[in-house]
Each structure stands twice: as structure tokens, then as C-alpha cells.
VOBA-1610 file (N, C-alpha, C; in pm, whole numbers, padded with zeros to 5 digits, always signed):
BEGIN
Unk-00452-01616+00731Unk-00551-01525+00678Unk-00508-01381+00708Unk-00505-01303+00643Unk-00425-01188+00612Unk-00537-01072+00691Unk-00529-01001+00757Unk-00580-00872+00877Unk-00657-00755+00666Unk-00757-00745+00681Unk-00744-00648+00601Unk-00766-00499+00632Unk-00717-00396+00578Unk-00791-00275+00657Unk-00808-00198+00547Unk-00901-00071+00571Unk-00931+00021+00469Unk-00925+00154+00521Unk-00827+00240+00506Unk-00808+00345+00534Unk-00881+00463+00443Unk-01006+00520+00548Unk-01096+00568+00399Unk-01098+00745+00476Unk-01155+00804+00379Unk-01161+00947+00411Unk-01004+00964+00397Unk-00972+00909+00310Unk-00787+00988+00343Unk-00760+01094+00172Unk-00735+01210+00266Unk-00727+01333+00158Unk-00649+01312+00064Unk-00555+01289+00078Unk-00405+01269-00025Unk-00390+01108-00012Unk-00419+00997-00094Unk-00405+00933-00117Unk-00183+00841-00125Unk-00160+00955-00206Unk-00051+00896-00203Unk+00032+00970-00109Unk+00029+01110-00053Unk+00053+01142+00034Unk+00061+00993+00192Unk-00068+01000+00174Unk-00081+00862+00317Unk+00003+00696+00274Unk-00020+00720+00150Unk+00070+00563+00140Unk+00222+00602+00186Unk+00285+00762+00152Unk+00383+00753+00218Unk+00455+00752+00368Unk+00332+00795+00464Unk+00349+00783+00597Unk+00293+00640+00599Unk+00212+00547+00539Unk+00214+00413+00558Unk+00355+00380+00553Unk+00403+00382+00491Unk+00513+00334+00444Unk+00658+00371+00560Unk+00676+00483+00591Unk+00735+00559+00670Unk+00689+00494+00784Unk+00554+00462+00834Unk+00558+00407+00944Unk+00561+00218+00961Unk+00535+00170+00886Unk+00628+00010+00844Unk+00763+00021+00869Unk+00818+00120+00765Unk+00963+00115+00819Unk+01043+00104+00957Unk+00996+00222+01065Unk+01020+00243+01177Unk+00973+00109+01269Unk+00867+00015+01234Unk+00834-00073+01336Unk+00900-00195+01206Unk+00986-00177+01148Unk+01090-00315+01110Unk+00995-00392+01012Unk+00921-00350+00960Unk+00790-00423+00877Unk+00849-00438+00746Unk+00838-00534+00635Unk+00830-00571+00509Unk+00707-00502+00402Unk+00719-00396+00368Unk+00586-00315+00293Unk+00601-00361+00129Unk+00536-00439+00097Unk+00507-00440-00079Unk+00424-00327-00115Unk+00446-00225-00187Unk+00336-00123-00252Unk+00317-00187-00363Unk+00189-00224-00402Unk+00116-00198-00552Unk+00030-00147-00630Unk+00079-00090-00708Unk-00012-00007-00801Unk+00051-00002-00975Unk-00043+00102-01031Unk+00011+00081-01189Unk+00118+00175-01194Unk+00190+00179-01274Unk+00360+00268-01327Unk+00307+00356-01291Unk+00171+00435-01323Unk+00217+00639-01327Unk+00179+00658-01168Unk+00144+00562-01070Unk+00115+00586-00943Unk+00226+00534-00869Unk+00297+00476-00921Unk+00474+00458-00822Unk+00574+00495-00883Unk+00511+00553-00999Unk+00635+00666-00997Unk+00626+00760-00941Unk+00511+00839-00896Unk+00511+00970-00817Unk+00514+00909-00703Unk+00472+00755-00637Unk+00516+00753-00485Unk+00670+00740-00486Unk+00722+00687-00602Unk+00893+00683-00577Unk+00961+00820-00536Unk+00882+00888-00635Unk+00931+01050-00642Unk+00916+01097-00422Unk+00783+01070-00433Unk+00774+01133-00301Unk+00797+01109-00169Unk+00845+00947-00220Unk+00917+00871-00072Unk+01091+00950-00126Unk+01187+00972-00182Unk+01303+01014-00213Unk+01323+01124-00171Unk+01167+01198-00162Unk+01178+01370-00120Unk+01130+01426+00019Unk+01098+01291+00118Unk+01029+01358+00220Unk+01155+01389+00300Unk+01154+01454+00421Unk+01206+01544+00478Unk+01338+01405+00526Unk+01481+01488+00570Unk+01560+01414+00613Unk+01516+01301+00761Unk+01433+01340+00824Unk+01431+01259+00942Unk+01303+01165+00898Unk+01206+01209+00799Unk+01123+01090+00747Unk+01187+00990+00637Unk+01324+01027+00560Unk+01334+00905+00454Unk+01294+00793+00479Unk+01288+00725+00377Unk+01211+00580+00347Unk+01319+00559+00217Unk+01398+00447+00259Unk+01428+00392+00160Unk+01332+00287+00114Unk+01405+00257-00032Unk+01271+00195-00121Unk+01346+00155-00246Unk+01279+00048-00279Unk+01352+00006-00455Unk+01226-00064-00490Unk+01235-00057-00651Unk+01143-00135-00707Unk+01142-00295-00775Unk+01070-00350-00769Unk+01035-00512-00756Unk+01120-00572-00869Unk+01134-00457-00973Unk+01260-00553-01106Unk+01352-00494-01068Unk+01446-00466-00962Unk+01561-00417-00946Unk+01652-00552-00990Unk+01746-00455-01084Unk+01853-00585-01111Unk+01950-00633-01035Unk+01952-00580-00929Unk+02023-00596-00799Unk+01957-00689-00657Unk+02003-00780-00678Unk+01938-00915-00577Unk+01998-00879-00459Unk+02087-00781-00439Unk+02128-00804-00299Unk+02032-00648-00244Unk+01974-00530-00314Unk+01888-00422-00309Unk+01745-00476-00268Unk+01733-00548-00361Unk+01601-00596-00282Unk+01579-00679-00145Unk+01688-00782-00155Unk+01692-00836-00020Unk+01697-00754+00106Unk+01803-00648+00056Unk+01802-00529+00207Unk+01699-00461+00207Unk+01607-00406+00103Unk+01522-00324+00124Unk+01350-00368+00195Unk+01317-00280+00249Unk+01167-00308+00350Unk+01093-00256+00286Unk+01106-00130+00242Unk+00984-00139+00096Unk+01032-00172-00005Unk+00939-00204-00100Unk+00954-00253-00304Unk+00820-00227-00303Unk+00833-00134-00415Unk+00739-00085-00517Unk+00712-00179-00652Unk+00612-00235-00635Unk+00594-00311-00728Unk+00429-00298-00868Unk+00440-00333-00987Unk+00355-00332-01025Unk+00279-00428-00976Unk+00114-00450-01076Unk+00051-00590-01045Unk+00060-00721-01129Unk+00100-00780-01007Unk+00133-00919-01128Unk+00262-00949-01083Unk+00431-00876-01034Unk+00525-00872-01000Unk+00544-00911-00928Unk+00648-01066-00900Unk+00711-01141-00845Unk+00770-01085-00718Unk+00708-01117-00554Unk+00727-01021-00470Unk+00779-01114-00362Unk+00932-01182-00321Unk+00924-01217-00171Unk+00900-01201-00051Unk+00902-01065-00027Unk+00820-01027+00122Unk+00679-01076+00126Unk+00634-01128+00191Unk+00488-01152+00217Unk+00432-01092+00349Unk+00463-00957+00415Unk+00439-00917+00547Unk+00329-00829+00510Unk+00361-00713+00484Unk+00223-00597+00452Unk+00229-00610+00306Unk+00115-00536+00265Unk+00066-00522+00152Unk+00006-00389+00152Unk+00009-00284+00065Unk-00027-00172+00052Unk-00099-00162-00063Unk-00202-00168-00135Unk-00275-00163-00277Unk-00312-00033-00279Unk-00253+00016-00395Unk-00292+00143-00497Unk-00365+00129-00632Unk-00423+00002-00644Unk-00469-00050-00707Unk-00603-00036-00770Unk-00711-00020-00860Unk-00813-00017-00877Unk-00883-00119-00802Unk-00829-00266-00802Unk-00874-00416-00843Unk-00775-00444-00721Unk-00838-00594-00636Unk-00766-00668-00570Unk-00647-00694-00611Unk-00507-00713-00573Unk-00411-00733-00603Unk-00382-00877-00631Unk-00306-00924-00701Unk-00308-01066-00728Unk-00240-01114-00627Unk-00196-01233-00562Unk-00102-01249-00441Unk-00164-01196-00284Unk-00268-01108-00306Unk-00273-01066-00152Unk-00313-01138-00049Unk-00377-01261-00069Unk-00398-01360+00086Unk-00280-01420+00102Unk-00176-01398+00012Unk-00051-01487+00102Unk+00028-01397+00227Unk-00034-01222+00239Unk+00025-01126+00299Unk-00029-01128+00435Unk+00045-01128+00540Unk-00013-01119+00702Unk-00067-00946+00708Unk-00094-00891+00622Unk-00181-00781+00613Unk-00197-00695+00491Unk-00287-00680+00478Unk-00344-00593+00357Unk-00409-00453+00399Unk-00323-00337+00331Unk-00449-00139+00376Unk-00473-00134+00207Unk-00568-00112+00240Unk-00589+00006+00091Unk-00638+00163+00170Unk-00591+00168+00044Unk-00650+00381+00081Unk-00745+00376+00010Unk-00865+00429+00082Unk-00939+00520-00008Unk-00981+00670+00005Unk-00984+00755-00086Unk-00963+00887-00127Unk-01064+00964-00078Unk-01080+01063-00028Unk-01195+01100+00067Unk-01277+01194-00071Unk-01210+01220-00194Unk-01288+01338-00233Unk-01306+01268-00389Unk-01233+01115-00406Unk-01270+01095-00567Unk-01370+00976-00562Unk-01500+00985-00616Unk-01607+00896-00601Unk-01568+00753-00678Unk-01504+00782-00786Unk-01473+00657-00892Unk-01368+00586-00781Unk-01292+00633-00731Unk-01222+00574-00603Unk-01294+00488-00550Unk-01394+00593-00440Unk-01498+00552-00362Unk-01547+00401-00424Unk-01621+00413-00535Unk-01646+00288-00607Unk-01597+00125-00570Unk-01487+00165-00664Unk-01387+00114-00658Unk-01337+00014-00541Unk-01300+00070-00430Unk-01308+00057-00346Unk-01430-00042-00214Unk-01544-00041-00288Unk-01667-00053-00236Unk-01617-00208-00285Unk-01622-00227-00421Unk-01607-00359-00504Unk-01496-00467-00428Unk-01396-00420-00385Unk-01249-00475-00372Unk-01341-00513-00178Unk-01393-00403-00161Unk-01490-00476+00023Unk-01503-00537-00009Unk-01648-00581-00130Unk-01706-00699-00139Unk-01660-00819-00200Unk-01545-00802-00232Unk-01459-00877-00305Unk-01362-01011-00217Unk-01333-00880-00120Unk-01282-00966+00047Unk-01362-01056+00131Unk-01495-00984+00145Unk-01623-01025+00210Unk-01660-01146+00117Unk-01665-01149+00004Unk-01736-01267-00090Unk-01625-01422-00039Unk-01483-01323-00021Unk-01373-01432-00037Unk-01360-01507+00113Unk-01506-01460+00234Unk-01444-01505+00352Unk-01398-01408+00466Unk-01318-01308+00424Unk-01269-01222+00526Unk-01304-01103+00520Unk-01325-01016+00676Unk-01394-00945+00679Unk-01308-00836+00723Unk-01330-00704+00636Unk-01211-00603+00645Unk-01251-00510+00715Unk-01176-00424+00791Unk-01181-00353+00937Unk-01137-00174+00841Unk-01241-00071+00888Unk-01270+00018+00819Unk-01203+00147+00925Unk-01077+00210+00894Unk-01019+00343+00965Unk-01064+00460+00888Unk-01160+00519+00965Unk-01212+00631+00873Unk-01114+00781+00927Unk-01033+00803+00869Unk-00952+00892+00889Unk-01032+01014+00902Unk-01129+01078+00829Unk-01186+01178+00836Unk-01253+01204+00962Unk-01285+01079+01079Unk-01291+01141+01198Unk-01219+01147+01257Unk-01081+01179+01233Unk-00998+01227+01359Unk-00915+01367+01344Unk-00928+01422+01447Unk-00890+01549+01461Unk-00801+01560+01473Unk-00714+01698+01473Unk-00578+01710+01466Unk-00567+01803+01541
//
């Protein structure tokens, strides 16, 4: 049964999936990202551009290269896309991801300032909760810096 969490109050949405991601990497973790094309293409864009001591390598889930994906700890994948890692799970997703109870963990982000998010988000709780498991809530907006 897969840990779920909800990372809420988070300002930059895809901003934070990339320090999710950045920080999977560093503790040796398997990260699947999913979301639709125009939201991994700008996380592709912005994992390629963060600073030299944060890179994140990364490839995406139809890479025609079987030996790229095997080495790589993240894959960017759409929904629906054939994914062998089963370790984390990252949803950028509107909607539950298809595949996600086979993952030893599931975050979603949610957006501290877009309500249709907010929504959104509310649905995919009760969605977990309906299914049995009960998801653990990091409200980023209380912590100080």
C-alpha cells in the first residue's frame, strides 16, 4: 500500500516538483513524474536548467533508448505510459494517475494560489480515502524560511 502525501500551499507548483525531484535523486530514489505534454515539457525545460550543483538528470517514458531509461531515476511520463520503476510517484495530474497503488509512494502538489487546483485536488483526497488509504497532508505554507 503506497504512503500517500499532499504537498499543499506550494507557490510554484512546478517549481517544487523540481526540488521533489532533485531531492529523490540525491537519496537514490526511482521518481516517475506524471502529467499532460504542456506540463513536462516545461518541467523538462526546468529540470535541464537548474543550477550546475542541482542537475537532475531525466528522460522521458517513450525514450527509444532502453538502455536511457534503465539508467535514469527520473522519467517523465504522460498518463497512461508504460512505467517500470514503481518507487515514487509524483502526479501533475488533474485526476488520479492510472498505475498509482502499485508505487511505494505517491506526492501530489497542490498550488497555494489556483482554486480549480485546489478543487481538484480535494477530489483525488477523496478519491484515495474512498479507495482505503489515507493521505498525509504537508502544508508548506506553514513553514518559514
Amino acid at each position: 500500500m503506497p504512503d500517500i502525501t499532499f504537498h499543499t500551499q506550494v507557490p510554484d507548483r512546478l517549481a517544487h516538483a523540481c526540488r521533489v525531484a532533485r531531492k529523490a535523486l540525491r537519496a537514490q530514489r526511482h521518481l516517475a513524474i506524471v502529467g499532460p505534454a504542456e506540463v513536462l515539457e516545461q518541467v523538462d525545460s526546468m529540470l535541464w536548467n537548474m543550477a550546475p550543483q542541482d542537475f537532475v538528470a531525466h528522460c522521458r517514458a517513450d525514450s527509444a533508448d532502453p538502455a536511457l531509461l534503465q539508467a535514469s531515476r527520473i522519467v517523465l511520463a504522460l498518463p497512461g505510459q508504460a512505467l517500470a520503476c514503481r518507487d515514487m510517484l509524483l502526479n501533475l495530474c488533474h485526476d488520479v494517475p492510472e498505475g498509482w497503488a502499485a508505487f511505494a509512494q505517491v506526492v501530489e502538489v497542490v498550488s497555494a494560489d489556483d482554486e480549480h487546483d485546489k478543487q481538484r485536488a480535494r477530489q483525488r483526497w477523496r478519491c484515495y480515502r474512498e479507495l482505503g488509504h489515507e493521505p498525509v497532508q504537508h502544508d508548506l505554507g506553514q513553514k518559514t524560511v
